[in-house]
Structures are given as C-alpha cells and as structure tokens.
C-alpha positions in Angstrom: 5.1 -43.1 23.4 7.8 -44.0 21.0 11.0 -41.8 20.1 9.6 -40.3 17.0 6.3 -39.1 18.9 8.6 -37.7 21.8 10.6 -36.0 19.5 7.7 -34.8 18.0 6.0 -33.2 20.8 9.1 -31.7 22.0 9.6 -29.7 18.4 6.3 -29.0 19.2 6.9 -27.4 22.4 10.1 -26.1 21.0 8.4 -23.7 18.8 4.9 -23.1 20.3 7.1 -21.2 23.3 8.2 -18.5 20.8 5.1 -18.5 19.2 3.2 -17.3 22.1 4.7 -13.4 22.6 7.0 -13.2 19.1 5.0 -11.7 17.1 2.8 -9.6 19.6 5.4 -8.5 21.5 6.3 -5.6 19.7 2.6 -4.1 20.2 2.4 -5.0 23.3 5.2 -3.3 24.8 4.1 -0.2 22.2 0.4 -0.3 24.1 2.5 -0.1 27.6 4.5 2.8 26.4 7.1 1.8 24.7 8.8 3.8 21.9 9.3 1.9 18.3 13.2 2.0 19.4 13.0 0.9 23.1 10.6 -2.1 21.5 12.6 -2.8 18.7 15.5 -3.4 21.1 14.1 -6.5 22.4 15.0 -8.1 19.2 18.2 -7.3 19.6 18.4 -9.4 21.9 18.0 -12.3 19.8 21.4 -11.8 17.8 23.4 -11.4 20.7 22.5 -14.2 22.2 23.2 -15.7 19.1 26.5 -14.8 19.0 27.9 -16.9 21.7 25.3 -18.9 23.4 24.7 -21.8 21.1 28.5 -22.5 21.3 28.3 -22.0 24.9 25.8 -24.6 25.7 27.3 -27.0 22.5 30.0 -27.2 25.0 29.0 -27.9 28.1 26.8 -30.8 25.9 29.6 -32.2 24.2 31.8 -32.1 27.4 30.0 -32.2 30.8 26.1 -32.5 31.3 24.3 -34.6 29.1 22.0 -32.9 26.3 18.8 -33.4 27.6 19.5 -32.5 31.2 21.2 -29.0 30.1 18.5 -28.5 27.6 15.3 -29.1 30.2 17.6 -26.8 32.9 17.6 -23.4 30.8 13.8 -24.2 29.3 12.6 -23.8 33.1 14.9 -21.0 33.3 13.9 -19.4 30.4 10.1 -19.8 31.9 11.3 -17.8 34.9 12.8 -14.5 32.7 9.4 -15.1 30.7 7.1 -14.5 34.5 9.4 -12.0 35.1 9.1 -10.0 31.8 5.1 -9.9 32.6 5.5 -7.4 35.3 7.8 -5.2 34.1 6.9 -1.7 32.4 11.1 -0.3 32.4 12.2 -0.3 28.9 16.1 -0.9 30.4 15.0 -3.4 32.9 12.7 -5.3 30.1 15.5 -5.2 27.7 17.9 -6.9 30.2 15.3 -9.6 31.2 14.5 -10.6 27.7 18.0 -10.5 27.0 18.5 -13.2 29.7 15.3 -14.9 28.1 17.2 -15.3 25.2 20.6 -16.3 26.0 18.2 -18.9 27.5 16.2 -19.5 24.6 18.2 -19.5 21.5 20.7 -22.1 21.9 17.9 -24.4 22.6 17.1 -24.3 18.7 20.4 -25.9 17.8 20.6 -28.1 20.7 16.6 -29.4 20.5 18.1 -30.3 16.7 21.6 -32.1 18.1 19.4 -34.1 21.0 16.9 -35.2 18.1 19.9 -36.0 16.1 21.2 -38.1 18.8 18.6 -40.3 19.4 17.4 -40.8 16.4 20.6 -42.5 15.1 20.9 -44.4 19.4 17.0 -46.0 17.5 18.8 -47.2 14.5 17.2 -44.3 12.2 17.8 -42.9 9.1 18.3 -39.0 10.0 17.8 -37.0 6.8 14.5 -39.3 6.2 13.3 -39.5 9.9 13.9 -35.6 10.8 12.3 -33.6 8.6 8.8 -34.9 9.6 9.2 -34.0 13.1 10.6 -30.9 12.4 7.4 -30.0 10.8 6.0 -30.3 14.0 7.8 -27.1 15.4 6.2 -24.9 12.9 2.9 -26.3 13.4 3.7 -25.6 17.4 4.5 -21.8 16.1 1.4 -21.8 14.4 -1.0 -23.2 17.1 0.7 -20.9 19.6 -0.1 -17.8 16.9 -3.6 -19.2 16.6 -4.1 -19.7 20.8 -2.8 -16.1 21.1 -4.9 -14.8 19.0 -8.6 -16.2 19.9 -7.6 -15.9 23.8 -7.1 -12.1 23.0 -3.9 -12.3 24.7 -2.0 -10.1 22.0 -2.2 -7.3 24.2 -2.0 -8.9 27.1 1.0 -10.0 30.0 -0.9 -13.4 29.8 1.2 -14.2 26.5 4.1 -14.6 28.5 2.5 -17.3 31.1 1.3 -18.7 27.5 4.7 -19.3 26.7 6.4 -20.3 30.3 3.9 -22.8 30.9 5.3 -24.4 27.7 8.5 -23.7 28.5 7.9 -25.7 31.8 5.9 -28.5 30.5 8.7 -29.1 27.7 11.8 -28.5 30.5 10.4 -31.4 32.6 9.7 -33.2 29.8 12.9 -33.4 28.3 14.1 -35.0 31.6 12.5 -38.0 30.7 14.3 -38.4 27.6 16.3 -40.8 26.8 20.4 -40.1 27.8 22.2 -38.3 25.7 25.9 -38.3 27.8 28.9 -36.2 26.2 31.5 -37.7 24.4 34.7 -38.6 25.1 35.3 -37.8 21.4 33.8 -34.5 21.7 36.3 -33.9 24.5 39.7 -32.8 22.2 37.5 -30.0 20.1 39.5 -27.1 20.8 37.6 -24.0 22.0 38.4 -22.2 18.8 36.5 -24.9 16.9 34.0 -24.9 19.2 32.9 -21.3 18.8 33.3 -21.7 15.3 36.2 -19.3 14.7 37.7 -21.8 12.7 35.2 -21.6 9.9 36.6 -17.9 9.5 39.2 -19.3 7.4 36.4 -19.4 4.3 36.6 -15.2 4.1 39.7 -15.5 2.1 37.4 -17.1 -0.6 36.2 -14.5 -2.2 32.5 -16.1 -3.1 32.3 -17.2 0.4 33.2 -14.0 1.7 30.5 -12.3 -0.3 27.7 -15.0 0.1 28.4 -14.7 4.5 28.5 -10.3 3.9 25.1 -10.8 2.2 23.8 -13.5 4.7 23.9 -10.7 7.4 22.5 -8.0 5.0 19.2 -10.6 4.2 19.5 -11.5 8.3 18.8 -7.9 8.7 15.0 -8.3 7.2 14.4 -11.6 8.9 12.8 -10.3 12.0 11.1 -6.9 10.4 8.0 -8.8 9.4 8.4 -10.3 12.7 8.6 -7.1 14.5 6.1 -5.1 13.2 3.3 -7.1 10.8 1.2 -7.6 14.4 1.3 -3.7 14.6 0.4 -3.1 11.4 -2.2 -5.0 11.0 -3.9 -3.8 14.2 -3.3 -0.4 13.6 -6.0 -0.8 10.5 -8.4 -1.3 13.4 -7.8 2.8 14.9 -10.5 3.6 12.2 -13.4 2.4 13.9 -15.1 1.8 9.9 -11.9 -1.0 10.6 -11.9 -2.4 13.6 -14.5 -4.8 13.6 -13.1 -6.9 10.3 -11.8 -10.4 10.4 -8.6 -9.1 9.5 -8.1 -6.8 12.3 -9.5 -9.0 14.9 -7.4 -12.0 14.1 -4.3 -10.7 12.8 -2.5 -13.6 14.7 -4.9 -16.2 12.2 -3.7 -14.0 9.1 -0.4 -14.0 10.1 0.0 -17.7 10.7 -0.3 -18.6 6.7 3.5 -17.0 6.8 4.2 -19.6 8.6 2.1 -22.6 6.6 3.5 -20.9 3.6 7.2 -22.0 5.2 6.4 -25.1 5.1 5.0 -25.6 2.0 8.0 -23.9 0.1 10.4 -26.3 2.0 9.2 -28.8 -0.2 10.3 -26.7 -3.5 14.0 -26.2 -2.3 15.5 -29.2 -3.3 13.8 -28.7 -7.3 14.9 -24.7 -7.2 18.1 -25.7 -6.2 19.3 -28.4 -8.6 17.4 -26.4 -11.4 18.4 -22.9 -10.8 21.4 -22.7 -8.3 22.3 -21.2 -5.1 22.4 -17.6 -6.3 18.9 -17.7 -8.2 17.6 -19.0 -5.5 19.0 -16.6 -2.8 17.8 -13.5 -5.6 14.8 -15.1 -5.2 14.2 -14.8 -1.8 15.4 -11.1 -1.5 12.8 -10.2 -4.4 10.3 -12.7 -2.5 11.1 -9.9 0.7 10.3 -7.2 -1.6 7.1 -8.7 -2.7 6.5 -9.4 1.5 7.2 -5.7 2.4 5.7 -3.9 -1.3 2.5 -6.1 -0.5 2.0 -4.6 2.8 2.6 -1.3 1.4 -0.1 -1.3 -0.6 -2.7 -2.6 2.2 -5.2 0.1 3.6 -8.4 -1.3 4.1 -9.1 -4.7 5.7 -12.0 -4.5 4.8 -12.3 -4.2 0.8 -11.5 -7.6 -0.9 -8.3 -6.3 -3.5 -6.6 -5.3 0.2 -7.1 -8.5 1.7 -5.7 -10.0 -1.1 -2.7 -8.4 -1.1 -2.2 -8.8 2.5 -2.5 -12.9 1.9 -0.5 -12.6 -1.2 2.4 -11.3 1.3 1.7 -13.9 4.0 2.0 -16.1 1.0 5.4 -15.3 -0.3 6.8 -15.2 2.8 7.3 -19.3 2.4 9.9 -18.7 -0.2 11.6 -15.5 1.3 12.0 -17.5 4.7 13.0 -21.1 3.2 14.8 -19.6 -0.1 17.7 -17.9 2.3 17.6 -19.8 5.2 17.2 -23.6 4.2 18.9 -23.1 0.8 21.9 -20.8 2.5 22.7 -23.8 5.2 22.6 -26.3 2.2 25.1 -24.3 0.3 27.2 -24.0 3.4 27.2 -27.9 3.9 28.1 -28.6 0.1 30.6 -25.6 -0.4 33.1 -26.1 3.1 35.6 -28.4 4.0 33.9 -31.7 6.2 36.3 -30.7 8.7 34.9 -27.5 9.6 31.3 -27.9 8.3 29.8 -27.4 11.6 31.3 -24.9 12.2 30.7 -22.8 8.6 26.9 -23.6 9.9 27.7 -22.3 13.2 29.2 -19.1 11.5 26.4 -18.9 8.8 24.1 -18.6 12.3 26.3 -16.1 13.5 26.1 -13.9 10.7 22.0 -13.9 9.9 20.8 -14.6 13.2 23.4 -12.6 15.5 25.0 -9.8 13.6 21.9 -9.7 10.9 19.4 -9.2 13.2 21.3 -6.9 15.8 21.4 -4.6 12.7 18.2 -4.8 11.5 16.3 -4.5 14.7 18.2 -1.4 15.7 18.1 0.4 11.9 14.3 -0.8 11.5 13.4 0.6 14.5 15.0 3.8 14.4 12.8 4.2 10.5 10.2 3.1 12.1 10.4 5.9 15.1 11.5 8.5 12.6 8.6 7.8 10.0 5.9 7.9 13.7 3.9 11.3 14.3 1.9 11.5 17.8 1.9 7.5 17.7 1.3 7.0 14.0 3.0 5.1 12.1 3.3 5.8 8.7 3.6 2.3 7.5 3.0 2.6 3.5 6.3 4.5 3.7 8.5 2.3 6.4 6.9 -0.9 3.9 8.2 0.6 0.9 11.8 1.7 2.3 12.3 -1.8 3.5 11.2 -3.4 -0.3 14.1 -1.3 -1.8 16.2 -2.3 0.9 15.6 -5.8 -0.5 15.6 -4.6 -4.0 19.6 -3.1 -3.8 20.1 -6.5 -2.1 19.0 -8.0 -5.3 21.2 -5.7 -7.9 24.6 -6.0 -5.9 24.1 -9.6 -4.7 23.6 -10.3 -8.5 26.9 -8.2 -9.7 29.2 -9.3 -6.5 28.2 -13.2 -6.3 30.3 -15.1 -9.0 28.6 -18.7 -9.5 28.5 -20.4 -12.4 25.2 -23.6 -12.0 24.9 -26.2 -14.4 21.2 -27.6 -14.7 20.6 -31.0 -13.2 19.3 -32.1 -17.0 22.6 -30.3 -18.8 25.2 -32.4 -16.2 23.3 -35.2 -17.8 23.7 -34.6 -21.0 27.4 -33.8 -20.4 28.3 -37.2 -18.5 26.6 -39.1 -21.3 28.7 -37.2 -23.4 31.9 -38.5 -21.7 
C-alpha cells in the first residue's frame, strides 16, 4: 500500500468514527430520557474541547512524541470513552464521558491534516494538488458510516457507539504503522503563546478582521443545529403511523447523507465564487444558504407526499454551500488576509471561534428553543425551523452593513493591468 492509499484510508477512518453516533446521537439519548437541553449539551462538548486541545496535542507533536504515535494513542483512547458512553443512562455522567471523548477526538482533525501534510512533502509531493483528493475520502468515510448506521438500525441503538470504537481502534493501530513523523528541533523555540494561537489576537484591532472572527462564531453557532436535531426530525414524521413506514422515515441516515455529498460537490465551486464574487458574497451566501437549510425543513410535514420530499432534499441539497461557503472560504480568507508569521495561528483562532465558542453557544441556545418550543415530548419543529432561518437571515442584514470589503472581479483586475 503506498502513502497516498494509507493516507487515504486513514481520512477514511478519520471521519467514518464521527459518522457513526453524530448525527443519531441526539435521538438516541432523547429515546433513553434525555431532555432536548441535557442532549444538546453533548455538543457542547465539541467547542470546548476545541478551545484548547488541538493546541495541546500540536505541542506535544511539534515538541515530544512523534505525530503518528500521539495520534494512534488518543484514537484508542477515544474508543475507550466511546464503550463507555454505551452504558451510561446519567445525563451528568454522559456529558463528562463525551466530554473526555472529545478532548480525545477533536484535535485529531487538525493533527490527521498536519501528519498527512508531513508525509506527503517526506514522498516528494505536491501538497495543495496531492491532498485534496484524499481528503475527499473522509467525507465519503462520514457518509458510509451515516449509510451503515442507518441500514444496521443502529440509530437508536448503544451499538452506534461500538460502530464507532471499533473504527477508532482499527485506525489507532493503524496509524502505528505509519511512517515517522519525529518533532522538530525547529518547532522547539515556538513560544506557548504562539502555540495556543493567542498571538493571532493581534488581528482584532483590524476592524474588518474583528468583525469577520465576531460573525465566524455567530455562523459557528448554526453549524451543529442541523447536526443536532435533522435525525430527530426526520424520525419524528414516523409517530403518525400513516408515516412511519416511508422511505424517508426509515432511512433518514440515507437522506441525510446527500448533506454531506452536497459538501463535496460545492467544494469544487469555491475557488470560481471566490475570485468572481468575493469573500463577503460568498460568506452572505452561505448564511442565506442556512436559511434556505432551516426554511426548507420548516416547510416539511409529510414524508410521504412528493412536494415534501422535495423540499426535504432541496435542504440536504443546499447544505453543500452553507457548509463549504463559511468554512472552506472563511480559512481561505484567513490564509490570504494575515501576516505569514502568524497564519497558523489566525487558522488556529478562526477554529477557536466557530468550532469552540460558536458551537458552545449554539448548542446550549438551540437547545434551550428547542426544550421551550417541546409539549409532553413534542417538538414543534415548523416553529424551532423557522426561528433558526431568521437567526440566519439577521446574520445576513448586519454581516452585510458591518463587513466593509471592497472585491474586484477576476475579469475587471484584468482589464485594469492591461490598462497599466
């Protein structure tokens, strides 16, 4: 098996590990007796172990263990929390186990990336062409592990989580046989401060900078909703029994998964939106992209009538561009707007801001609309839908009044350097 192929199947693994209990989680623990609040703070734990863990484990790499070692060590440890989590019915005991799942977990996105990386350039490999083909690979790992999930029946089940340890496992031995990835000496005089990517806080004082990180945690906050609550959704279409025998209903982890082909069909676009359109049409396009996502779902009653089915895959649909429109686009700005000194860290910081303090907030508000808005375990999820579209929609209107950039079209620049 060459590099590229190893690399390959550990993006795989990477992703298919998540896969297996993200996006049934949340109705799982509801069907055990959770409340929307006590499930909804699982996610939380996410963005805190955002906040500090990826640095954490960026240091030990750069300074003491190598890459692949430290990487295979918490995969297996992660699989332990995830055994663990399968027994447990305590809201506060599950909520400190997944949060030890996760300060597992997450850094392994970022360090999965560095290792790749790493040994692409050691085989002599162009990075930007040679990556993004194998990185492919970890959504279609998310998407098989949706797709297993789902036509297992383990949605409901404890059995997710052996899903996703036994993955966690198998990829945590397998990294072990990687080639070495040893610290470097270099790496060694990074002070801590630039290591935890407090440096990069410098760029608040820019006033565009500062607005475009305030807004990254405001669109971080809707990242995970779909996440959180499209499984439950779609499954609570099945309590009418007229319902619960559609396709839709019975494989909502099938439906669900075009999100997620969707993602990676729209990475393709970025690069054309970008150059055509600029940073800030393209973010405004993603936040209205979220309010198409959550307006869509609004509208869905019946799985079974064709115009509601449609709608539902219309939402999958657009979730390419919501996703890939902030996310891909936002790090891209990041990389071409900061000093190359403290680029890594302005990446670590944009991370920090959507994936740590964006999704601390919007797991805890979501959930708390979600309990208010649930009568004798009903959700009323045409109104929860709609509250989070105009969410997005506000997003839109101040985003568009408080973020001054002024984008040339890639054809006008041309016409402008003939010129001169």
């Amino acid at each position: 098996m060459n590099i590229r192929q190893r690399l390959t199947l550990l993006s795989f693994l990477q992703f298919f590990i998540w896969g297996s209990w993200l996006i049934s989680i949340f109705g799982y623990l509801r069907g055990i007796g959770f409340s929307p609040i006590d499930a909804g703070s699982i996610f939380t734990t996410f963005g805190i172990a955002s906040l500090f863990m990826p640095a954490i484990l960026g240091i030990l790499a750069d300074r003491y263990i190598n890459a692949e070692k430290l990487f295979g060590i918490v995969h297996i440890l992660g699989a332990g929390c995830l055994i663990a989590a399968s027994f447990i019915k305590d809201p506060g005991i599950m909520f400190w186990v997944m949060l030890l799942n996760s300060m597992c977990y997450m850094p392994t996105i970022a360090l999965s990336n560095s290792i790749s990386y790493r040994l692409l350039v050691q085989n002599g490999m162009d990075v930007q062409k040679a990556f993004p083909p194998i990185r492919v690979w970890g959504t279609i790992g998310f998407i098989a592990a949706l797709w297993t999930v789902d036509l297992l029946g383990l949605a409901s089940s404890p059995l997710q989580f052996y899903l996703a340890a036994s993955a966690a496992v198998l990829l945590g031995l397998f990294s072990f046989t990687l080639p070495a990835c040893v610290p470097e000496q270099s790496n060694q005089s990074k002070s801590l401060a630039s290591s935890l990517g407090l440096d990069a806080f410098v760029l608040f004082k820019k006033q565009r900078m500062a607005v475009f990180f305030i807004f990254s945690m405001l669109v971080g906050a809707v990242l995970q909703v779909s996440n959180m609550y499209a499984d439950s959704f779609i499954g609570s279409m099945g309590e009418n029994p007229v319902n619960a025998g559609s396709f839709v209903v019975k494989h909502k982890g099938i439906i669900i998964s075009i999100s997620q082909i969707s993602e990676t069909l729209f990475i393709l676009t970025i690069p054309f939106f970008l150059k055509q359109f600029g940073i800030k049409k393209v973010m405004m396009l993603s936040m209205l992209a979220w309010a198409l996502r959550f307006g869509l779902f609004g509208m869905v009653e019946d799985p079974n009538n064709v115009g509601d089915v449609s709608l539902l895959l219309m939402s999958m649909v657009v979730y390419g561009m919501a996703f890939d429109f902030f996310n891909i686009s936002g790090s891209l700005f990041v990389e071409n707007e900061t000093n190359p000194k403290i680029r890594a860290s302005a990446q670590g910081l944009f991370m920090m801001m959507t994936n740590g303090f964006g999704t601390i907030i919007g797991s805890t508000v979501s959930s708390y609309v979600v309990d208010y808005y649930t009568i004798a375990n009903t959700a009323d999820w045409p109104t929860i839908w709609f509250i989070f579209a105009a969410y997005s929609v506000v997003l839109i209107v101040f985003f568009a009044i408080l973020f001054k950039y002024n984008h040339i079209p890639e054809h006008e620049r041309d016409a402008l350097s003939m010129r001169h």
